[in-house]
N, C-alpha and C positions, 0 to 999 in steps of 0.2 A: 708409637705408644699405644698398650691395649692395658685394659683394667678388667680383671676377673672379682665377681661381687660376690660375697657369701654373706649369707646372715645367719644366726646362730643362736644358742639357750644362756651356754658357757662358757665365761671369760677367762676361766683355767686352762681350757685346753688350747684357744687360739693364741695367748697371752708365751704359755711354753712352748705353742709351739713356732711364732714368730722369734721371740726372744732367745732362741735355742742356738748354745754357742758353737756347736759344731757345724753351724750354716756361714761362720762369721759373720752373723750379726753385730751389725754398729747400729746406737739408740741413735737417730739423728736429731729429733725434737720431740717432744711432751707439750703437753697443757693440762691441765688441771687433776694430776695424779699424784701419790706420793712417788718416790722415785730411791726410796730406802733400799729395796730389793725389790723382787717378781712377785712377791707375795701382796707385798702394799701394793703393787699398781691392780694387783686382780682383785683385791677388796676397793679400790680406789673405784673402779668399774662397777662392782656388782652393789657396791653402797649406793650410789649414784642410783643404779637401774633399779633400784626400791622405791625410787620416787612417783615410779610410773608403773605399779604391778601389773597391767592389762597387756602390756605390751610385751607375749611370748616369747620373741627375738631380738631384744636388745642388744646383743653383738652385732655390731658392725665391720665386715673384714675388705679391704680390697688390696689387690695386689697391683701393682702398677709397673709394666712390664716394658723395657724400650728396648730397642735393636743391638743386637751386639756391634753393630758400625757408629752407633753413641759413645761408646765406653767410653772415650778421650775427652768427651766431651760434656761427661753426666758426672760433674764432682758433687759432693755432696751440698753443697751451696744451692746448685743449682734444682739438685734434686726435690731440697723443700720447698723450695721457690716454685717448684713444678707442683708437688702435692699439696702446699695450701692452696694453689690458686685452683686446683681440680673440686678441693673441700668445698671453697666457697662458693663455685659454679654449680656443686650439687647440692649445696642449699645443708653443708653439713658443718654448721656453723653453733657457737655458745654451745660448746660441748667435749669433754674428755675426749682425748687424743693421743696417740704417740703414731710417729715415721721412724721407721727400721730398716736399714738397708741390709738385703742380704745377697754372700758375694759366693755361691754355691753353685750357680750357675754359670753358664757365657756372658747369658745379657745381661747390663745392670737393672734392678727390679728394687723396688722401697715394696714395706707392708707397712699398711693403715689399721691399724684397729683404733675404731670409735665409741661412743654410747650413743644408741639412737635414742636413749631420755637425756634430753639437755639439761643444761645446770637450772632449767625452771622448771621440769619433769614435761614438760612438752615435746612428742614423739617427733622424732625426725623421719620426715615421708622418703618409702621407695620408690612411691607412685611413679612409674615409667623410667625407674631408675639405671636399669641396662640401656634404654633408648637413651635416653639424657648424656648416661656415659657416655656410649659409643661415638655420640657426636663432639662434646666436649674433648673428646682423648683426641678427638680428627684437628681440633682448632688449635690446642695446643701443641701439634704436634707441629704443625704451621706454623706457628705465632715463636717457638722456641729453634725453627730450623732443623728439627731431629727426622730421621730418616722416616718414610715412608716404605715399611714392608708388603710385598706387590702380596698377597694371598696368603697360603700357609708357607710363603717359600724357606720362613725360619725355623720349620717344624721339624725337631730330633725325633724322626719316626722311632727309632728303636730305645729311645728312653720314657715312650708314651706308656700308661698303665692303663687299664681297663674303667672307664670304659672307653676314654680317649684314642686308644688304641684304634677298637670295632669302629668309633666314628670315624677318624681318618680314612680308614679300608675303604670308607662308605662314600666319603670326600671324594676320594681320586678315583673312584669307580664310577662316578658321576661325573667329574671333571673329563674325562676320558671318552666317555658315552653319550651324552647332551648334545654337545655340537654335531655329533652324526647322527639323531635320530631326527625323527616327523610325527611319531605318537606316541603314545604313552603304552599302547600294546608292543611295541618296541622297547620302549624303556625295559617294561615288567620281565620283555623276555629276556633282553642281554642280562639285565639283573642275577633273575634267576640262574644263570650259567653262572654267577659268581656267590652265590647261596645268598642274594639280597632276596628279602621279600617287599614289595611295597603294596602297603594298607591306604586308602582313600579316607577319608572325613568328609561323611554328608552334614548338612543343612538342615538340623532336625529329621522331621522324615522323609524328607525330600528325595530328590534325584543331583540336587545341584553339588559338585564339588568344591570346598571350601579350604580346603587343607591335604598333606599328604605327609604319610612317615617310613621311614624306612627300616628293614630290621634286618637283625644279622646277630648272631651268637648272643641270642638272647636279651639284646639291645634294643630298644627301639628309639629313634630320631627324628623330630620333625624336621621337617624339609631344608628351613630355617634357621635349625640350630645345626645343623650340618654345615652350612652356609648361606648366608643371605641369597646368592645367587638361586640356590635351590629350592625355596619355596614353591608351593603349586602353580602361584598365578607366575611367577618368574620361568620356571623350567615350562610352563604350554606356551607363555610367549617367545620363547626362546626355540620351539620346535616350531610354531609357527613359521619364526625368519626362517629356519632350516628351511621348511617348507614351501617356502616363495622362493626364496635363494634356487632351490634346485627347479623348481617350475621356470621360472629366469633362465637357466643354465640348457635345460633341457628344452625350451624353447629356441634358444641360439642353435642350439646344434639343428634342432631341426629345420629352420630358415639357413643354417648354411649347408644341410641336404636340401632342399629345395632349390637354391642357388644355384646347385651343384646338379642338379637334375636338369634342371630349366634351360642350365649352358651345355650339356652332354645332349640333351633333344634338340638344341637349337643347333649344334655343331652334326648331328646325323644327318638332319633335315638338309642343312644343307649339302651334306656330301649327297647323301640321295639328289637331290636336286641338280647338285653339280654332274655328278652319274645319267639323269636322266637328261640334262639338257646335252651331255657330249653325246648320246642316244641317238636324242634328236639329232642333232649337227651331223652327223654318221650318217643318218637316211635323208635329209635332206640336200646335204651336198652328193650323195648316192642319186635322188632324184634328179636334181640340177646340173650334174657335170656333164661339161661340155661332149660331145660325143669323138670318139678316135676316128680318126681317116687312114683307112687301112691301105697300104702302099697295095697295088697291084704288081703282080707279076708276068714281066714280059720279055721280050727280046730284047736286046740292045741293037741300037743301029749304030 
């Protein structure tokens, strides 16, 4: 289960374009809207968010996205039983609402449009609201049994649009390269052979690095929104292990060259030695043998 957040000015255009019947959209639940037609529920919205003029973004949109190995298993019962309980744990509560499921896709996906002015004109906070999610969408995901997708493994690379697209390119150019480098002068150059540029973020005016983004066809991404993994302090500790790993590695080999020398001088030595003590044994039984008695030669009697 993953939830994409957008927030927005106008409830026209999210309102048609959730509700839009060529997605086969089904209304799954409402609260506090007319439900006459599309037109009442986007006055229903934008009356409401008069309550609270200060607050620019008053749309509230999240999409809520589960695995296509759910399908069987994501009837619509369950579906809002999953999106109230995500509302309430994001604190998006005494406030206009509708769940729409839309079946345009593989995986089954509901859309949320809210009013961040509740029915008392009190702003509903995003304060750390992607973190909140993130974690939130991990509990339920556990709590309801629903699959666990390992990475982007469910990513339609050739239905992605721009900029989704460049980011991916940038994902698996990373995924690919990380685990074999040791610095970042490394990083920069396999990059560049794939037309990545990567930009640093100082510390004011500092020297310290704080951050890092990546760019490509005119894109740019922080580390992070590329993937968690990617971040700055993530990918130099991740070159790190590289870097001890192969120090590790390169160490072994060199203690079993050593080994292997230590036993190759020890086995010469002793053949030299074995050479020179048959040497010795050679001149010493030369010195020592018994001496020949040589027959003389004479007549017979």
């Amino acid at each position: 289960m993953m939830a994409k957040i957008v927030k927005g000015q106008d409830f026209r255009g999210v309102v048609n374009y959730v509700l839009d019947k060529e997605k086969g959209t089904q209304l799954l639940e409402s609260q506090g809207v007319r439900l006459k037609d599309r037109e009442s529920i986007i006055q229903s919205f934008a009356f409401q968010s008069e309550m609270n003029p200060r607050i620019k973004k008053p749309v509230g949109h999240i999409s809520l996205d589960f695995s296509a190995k759910d399908k069987q298993k994501l009837d619509n019962r369950l579906m809002v039983e999953v999106s109230r309980e995500y509302m309430q744990r994001m604190g998006i509560e005494n406030t206009q609402y509708i769940v729409a499921r839309h079946y345009d896709k593989e995986h089954p996906h509901v859309h949320l449009i809210f009013n961040r002015v509740d029915n008392t004109g009190r702003t509903i906070s995003d304060r750390n609201d992607r973190y909140r999610s993130e974690k939130i969408c991990k509990e339920l995901t556990t709590k309801y049994g629903l699959y666990f997708a390992k990475g982007k493994e469910n990513v339609k690379v050739q239905r992605l649009k721009e900029p989704d697209k460049t980011k991916y390119e940038i994902y698996e150019a990373l995924k690919n390269l990380i685990p074999q480098c040791q610095n970042w002068d490394h990083v920069i150059g396999r990059l560049k052979e794939q037309n990545i540029t990567v930009d640093f973020k100082f510390r004011g005016k500092t020297s310290e690095i704080q951050g890092v983004s990546f760019i490509k066809n005119g894109y740019s991404f922080n580390g992070s929104k590329v993937d968690r993994q990617f971040s700055y302090s993530k990918i130099t500790f991740q070159m790190k292990q590289n870097l001890a790993q192969q120090m590790k590695l390169d160490h072994k080999a060199h203690a079993q060259i050593s080994d292997r020398m230590v036993a190759g001088n020890f086995l010469a030595s002793l053949i030299y030695k074995m050479g020179k003590y048959a040497d010795e044994r050679k001149q010493w039984d030369k010195k020592h043998a018994i001496p020949k008695i040589k027959r003389r030669k004479g007549l017979r009697r």
